[in-house]
Each structure stands twice: as C-alpha cells, then as structure tokens.
N, C-alpha and C positions, 0 to 999 in steps of 0.2 A: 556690391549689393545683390543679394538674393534675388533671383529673377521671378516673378508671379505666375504661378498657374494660369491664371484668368488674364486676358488681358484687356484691357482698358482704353477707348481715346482719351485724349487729352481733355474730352469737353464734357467726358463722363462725370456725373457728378461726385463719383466714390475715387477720383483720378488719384484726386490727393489726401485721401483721408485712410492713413496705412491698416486704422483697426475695422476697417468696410471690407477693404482689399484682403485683410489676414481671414476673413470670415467669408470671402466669395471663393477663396482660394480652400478653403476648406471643407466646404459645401461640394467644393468643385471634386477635391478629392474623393468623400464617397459616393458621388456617382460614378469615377473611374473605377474603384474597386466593387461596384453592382456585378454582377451576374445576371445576365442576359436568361429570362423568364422567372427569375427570382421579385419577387414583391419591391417597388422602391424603398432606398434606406430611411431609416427614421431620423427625423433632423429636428434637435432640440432648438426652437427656435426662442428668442430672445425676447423681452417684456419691449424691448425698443422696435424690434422686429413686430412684436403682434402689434403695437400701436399703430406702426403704417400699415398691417393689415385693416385693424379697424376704420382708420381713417378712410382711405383707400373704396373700404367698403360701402360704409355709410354713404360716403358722396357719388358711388357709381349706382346702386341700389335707388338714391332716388331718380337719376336720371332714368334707370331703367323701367320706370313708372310708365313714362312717356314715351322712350324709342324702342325698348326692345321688342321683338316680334313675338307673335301667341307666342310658337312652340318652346321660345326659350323661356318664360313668364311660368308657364305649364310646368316646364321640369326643374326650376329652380327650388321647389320647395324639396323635393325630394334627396336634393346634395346636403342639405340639413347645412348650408354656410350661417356663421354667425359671428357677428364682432368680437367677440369672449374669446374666441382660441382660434389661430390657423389651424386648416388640416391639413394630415399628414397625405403627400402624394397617395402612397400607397392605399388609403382606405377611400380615395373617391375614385384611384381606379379600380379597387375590388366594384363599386357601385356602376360606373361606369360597363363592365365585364358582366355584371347581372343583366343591364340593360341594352347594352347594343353589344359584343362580345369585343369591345374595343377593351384596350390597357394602356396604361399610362408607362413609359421606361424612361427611366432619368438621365440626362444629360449634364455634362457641367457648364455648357454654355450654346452661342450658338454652334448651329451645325451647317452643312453647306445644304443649297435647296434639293440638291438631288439627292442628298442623304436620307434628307428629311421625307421626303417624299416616298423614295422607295421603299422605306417601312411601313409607310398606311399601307401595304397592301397585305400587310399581315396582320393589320387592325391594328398597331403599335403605332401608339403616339409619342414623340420622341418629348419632353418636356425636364424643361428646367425648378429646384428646386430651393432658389437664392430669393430674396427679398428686394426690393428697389433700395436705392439710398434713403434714409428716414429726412437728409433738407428735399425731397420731393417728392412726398406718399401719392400723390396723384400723377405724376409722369415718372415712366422710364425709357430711357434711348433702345431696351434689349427687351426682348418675353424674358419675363420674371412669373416666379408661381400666382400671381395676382393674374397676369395675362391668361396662363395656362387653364386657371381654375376657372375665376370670374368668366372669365371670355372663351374658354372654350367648351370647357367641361360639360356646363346645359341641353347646348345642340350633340355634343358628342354622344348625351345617353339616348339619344333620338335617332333608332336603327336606319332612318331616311339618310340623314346627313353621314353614319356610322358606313354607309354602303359606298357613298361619295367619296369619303375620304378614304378608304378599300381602294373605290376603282382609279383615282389618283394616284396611288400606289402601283397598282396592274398595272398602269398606261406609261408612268414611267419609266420604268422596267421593262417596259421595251421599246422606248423613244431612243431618237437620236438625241446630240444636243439642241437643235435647234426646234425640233417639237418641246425638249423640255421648259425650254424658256417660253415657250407657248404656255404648257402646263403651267410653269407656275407662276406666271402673268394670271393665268385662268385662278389660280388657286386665292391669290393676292387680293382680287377685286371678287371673290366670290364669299370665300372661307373667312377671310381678313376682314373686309372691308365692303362684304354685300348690302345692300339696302333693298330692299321689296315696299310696297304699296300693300296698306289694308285698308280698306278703305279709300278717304281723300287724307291717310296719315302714311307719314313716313317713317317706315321701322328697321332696323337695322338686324341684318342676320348675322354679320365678320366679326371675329372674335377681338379683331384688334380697334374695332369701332366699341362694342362693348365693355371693352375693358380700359377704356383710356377717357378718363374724366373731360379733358380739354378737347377735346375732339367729338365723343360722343356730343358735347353742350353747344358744339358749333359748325358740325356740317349742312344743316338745316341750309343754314345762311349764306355759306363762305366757299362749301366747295361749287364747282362745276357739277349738276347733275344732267348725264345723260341717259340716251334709254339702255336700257340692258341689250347687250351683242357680243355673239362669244367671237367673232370674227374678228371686230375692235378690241374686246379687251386684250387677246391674243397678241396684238402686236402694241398694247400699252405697254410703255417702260414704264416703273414709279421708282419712288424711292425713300426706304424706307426711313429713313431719319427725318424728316419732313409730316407735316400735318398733306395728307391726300389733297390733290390739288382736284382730281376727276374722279369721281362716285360714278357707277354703274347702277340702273333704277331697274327691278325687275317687277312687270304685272302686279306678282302678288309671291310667296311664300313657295307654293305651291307650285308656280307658273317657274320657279327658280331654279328648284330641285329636282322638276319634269325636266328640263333642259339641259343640264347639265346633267344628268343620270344618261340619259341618251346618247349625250353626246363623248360620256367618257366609257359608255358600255363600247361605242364602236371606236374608239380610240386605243382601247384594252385590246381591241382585236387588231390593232394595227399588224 
C-alpha cells in the first residue's frame, strides 16, 4: 500500500476514509511545490468541502455574537467571509498585507512550534490550506483553513497583535530551547487561547477559542479561570488534543497586548 503524504492518528476522523486522505494528500502536495514569497496555490475546493465551511461558519459566527472581543468583531467585516464560497488563502493574505504587513504561506500540515514560530518574525504566518472531515464541520483534532481564517485571520489584520506575533518570531530566534518552550506556552494561552475582560463580560482573544464551536460554547463554565501571569503561564504544559483545562483572564484587551509587547520587546533583546 502506498504510503500517505499527510499522516493521520488512528482516532482522526478522516483515519479511514481513503477519498479524505487522497484529498489531504493532495492539498498537501501544492503547498510542497509553493515558492516561498510566491501568493498561496489556488485550491479548487469541493461542494462537500464548502458545505463544512458553511456550516462551520454559521455556528461559530453566532457564538461570536457573544464571546469575541471588540477588535476582532471590528475587523471581521472587512475579510468579506461568507457561507456562499470559501476563500482562497491567498486573497485574504493579500488583505491581511494591506493591513498589518503580515502574509499568509501555506503548509501541508502541522509544523514543529519552533518552525512555526520563527517565521512570525518575518510577519509570515505559516498556515494550512485542507478542510476538516465533513462527519465533524464543527471539530477538528489539527488547524485546518477554518482555524487559520475564522480564528486567526481578524486579530492578524490588526497591526497590535501583527507586532506581537513579529516579536514572537524575534525572540525565538534567538531562544534556547528551554526559553522556547516558555515562548510558546506564552504563545498557546495567549494567541490560542487568550481571554480578556470587557466589561463584567468575558471575551476571547485565541484563535483556537474562536475557531472551535465546542469550546468557544463552553469555557464560560468548564474551564479553570485564572488571572493572567506571564510567569505561570510560562511554565503551563497543555495539551493540545484536549478541550483547555486552565484559561488565562487578562484585565482587559488592552491590558493584554500592553504586556506581552513589553515583555517580548525585551525578550527579542535577549
């Protein structure tokens, strides 16, 4: 048997369904064959594919009613997302590049955290271009383009956050390992999985809170909320196949972005 590009656990939901795997597998291959500052490839994506996008959509769209914070509410109208069509990578990192000078470059899957990471500092967001399994439009075990887009994309056209994830990149790049496992514990409960205060409401800033139907609908209640501490978060493990057990509560928006800009400006300077 032919060995797969992409590989898979067993508890993936596409593990055993060969015509998911021939199409991860092939996605996978035009990101291999990108050129590096070249526009992402274009991916004909499939009527069964846009249906989990729409689905997908709809249900994270109304929760974002409720939990998402101003600034991503603010720039969501301007990515022009709509249930009618996916977009192609490439035209919301052109938008993306308008607004904070950040790009989108396409991966075929994951990448290791210090791959990932070393490249924000050239404003390159490493991002995948595959669709989740259609038996579960609303979870996937891996960032799929729903993660990338819905969940990052917003904050990413927002030069504040666009700097942050820069100086994540800087401070990498010249970490050892054991500051990097710092970094990206910092990056995990911040970027992924931050929550701020507006108000006496609780909003989510992490992309992976945003972008994940079952989780956004239930950290209210279920995780642990503690106060925001880059000292703690630092030596949080998590893990990421799991619903967040411990949330990080920062001030406010603002009080989030002050702190961690500070604190990865003099980190950069290690």
């Amino acid at each position: 048997m032919k060995a797969h590009l992409v590989q898979l656990d067993l508890d993936h939901p596409g593990f055993r369904d060969p015509t998911y795997r021939t199409r991860r597998d092939a996605i996978a291959r035009l990101a291999g064959a990108h050129e590096r500052g070249q526009p992402p490839p274009h991916v004909d994506y499939t009527s069964e594919e846009s249906q989990v996008w729409s689905t997908a959509l709809l249900a994270l769209t109304r929760l974002h009613a409720r939990y998402a914070c101003r600034s991503y509410l603010e720039a969501w109208p301007t990515l022009g997302f709509t249930g009618a069509r996916i977009p192609q990578l490439a035209e919301i990192s052109e938008r993306l590049h308008g607004a904070s000078g950040l790009t989108y470059e396409p991966v075929a899957g994951l990448v290791t955290p210090r791959g990932f990471m070393e490249r924000l500092a050239d404003r390159t967001f490493l991002a995948t271009q595959y669709m989740r399994h259609p038996s579960t439009p609303l979870y996937t075990p891996e960032p799929d383009l729903i993660h990338e887009l819905v969940g990052h994309a917003p904050s990413l056209c927002d030069e504040r956050y666009a700097r942050i994830n820069q100086l994540f990149g800087d401070a990498t790049r010249k970490a050892d390992d054991a500051f990097v496992d710092q970094l990206i514990r910092t990056y995990w409960y911040c970027m992924e999985f931050g929550v701020v205060r507006e108000g006496d409401a609780l909003k989510a800033v992490g992309a992976g809170l945003l972008s994940s139907f079952g989780e956004l609908g239930r950290f209210e209640e279920e995780a642990k909320l503690v106060p925001f501490d880059l000292d703690v978060i630092g030596g949080t493990p998590f893990d990421p196949t799991q619903y967040q057990s411990t949330l990080f509560v920062a001030a406010s928006e603002e009080a989030l972005l002050a702190t961690l800009t500070e604190w990865l400006e003099l980190a950069a300077r290690r």
